[in-house]
C-alpha positions in Angstrom: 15.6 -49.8 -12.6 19.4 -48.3 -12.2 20.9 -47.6 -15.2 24.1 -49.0 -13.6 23.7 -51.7 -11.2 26.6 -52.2 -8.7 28.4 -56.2 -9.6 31.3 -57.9 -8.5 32.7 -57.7 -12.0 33.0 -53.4 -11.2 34.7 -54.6 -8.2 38.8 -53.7 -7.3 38.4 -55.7 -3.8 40.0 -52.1 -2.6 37.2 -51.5 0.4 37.9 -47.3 0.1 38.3 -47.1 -4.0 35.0 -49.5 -4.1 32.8 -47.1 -2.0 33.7 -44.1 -4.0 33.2 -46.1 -7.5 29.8 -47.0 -5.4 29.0 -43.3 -4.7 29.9 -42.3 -8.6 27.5 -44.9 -9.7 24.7 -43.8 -7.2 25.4 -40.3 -8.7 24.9 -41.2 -12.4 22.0 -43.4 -11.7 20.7 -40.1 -9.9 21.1 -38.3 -12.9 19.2 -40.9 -14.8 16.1 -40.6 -12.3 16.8 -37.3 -12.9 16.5 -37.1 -16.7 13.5 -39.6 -16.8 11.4 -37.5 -14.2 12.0 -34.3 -16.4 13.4 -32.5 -14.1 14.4 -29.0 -14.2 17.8 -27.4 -15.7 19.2 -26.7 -11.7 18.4 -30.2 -10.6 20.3 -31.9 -13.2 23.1 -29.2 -13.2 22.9 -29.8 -9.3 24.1 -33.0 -9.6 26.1 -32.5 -12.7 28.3 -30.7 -10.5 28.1 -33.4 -8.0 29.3 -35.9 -10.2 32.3 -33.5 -11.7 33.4 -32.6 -8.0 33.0 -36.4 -6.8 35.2 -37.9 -10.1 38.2 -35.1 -9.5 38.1 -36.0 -5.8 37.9 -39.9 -6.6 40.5 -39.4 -9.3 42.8 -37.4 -7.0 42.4 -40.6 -4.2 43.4 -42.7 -6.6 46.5 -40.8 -7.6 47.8 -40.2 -3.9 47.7 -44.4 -3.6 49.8 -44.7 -6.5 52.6 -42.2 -5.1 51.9 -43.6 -2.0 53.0 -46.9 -3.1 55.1 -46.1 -6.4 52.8 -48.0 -8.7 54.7 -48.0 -12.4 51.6 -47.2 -14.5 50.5 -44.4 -12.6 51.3 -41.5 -14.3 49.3 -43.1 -17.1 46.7 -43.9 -15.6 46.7 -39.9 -14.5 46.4 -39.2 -17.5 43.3 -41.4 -18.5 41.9 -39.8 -15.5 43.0 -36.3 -16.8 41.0 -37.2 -20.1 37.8 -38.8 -18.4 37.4 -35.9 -16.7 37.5 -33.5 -18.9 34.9 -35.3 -20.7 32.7 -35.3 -17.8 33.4 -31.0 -17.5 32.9 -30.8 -21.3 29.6 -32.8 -20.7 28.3 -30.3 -17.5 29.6 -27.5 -19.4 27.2 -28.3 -23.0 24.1 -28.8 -20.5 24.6 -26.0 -18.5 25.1 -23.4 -21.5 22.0 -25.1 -23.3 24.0 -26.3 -26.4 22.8 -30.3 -25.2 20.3 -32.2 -22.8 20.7 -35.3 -20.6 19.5 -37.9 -22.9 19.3 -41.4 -23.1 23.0 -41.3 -25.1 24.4 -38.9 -22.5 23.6 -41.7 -20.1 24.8 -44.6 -22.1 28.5 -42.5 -22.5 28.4 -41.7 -18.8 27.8 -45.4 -18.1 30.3 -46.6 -20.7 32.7 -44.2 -19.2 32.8 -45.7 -15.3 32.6 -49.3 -16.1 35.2 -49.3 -19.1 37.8 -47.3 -16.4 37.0 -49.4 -13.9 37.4 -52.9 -15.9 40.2 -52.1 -18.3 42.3 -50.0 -15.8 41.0 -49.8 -12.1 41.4 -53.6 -11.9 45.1 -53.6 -13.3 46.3 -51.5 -10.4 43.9 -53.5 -7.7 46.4 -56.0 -7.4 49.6 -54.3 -7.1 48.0 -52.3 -4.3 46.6 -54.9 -2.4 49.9 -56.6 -2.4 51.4 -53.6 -1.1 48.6 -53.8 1.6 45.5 -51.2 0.8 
């Protein structure tokens, strides 16, 4: 079983931002299969890394549709993003120095932390956007 399964309710009804939130929830739930097969340290940093890279280039889509289209709340929402990923880097950075593991909380958080964004603040901007035509 996922540990995050893919609903309508994590849907924006943006096609492009709803493929990448898809692809950061394959990536977590890989990290979960990960973590419950044992694998070793440069799997899960393998796609630690992965999910780092994917959020920042996610993150930075995000941001160019908000220039793009002058949406108000933008620059705060950069700065949740700014925050959320840090937390992801801090995260990567613990497992790969050996100070934590992937555990069952790790997982939880990671979950917490894609579907809180994208139900509290993704969906606020979905509208304005898709009235400006994305």
């Amino acid at each position: 079983m996922a540990l995050i399964e893919w609903s309508e309710e994590l849907s924006t009804g943006i096609e492009q931002v709803d493929a990448q939130h898809q692809r950061l929830v394959d990536i977590i739930n890989e990290l979960h299969v990960a973590m419950l097969d044992r694998r070793e340290k440069q799997v899960m940093s393998k796609i630690f890394t992965e999910l780092v890279d994917y959020t920042k280039t996610h993150f930075a889509y995000e941001e160019k549709l908000f220039a793009e289209h002058g949406y108000p709340a933008g620059r705060a929402h950069k700065l949740q993003h700014e925050e959320l990923a840090q937390k992801v880097v801090d995260l990567k950075d613990e497992f790969d120095a050996g100070n934590t593991a992937v555990t069952l909380e790790v997982m939880r958080f990671l979950r917490e932390w894609l579907a809180d964004h994208i139900i509290a603040s993704d969906k606020l901007y979905a509208p304005f956007l898709i009235d400006k035509g994305v």
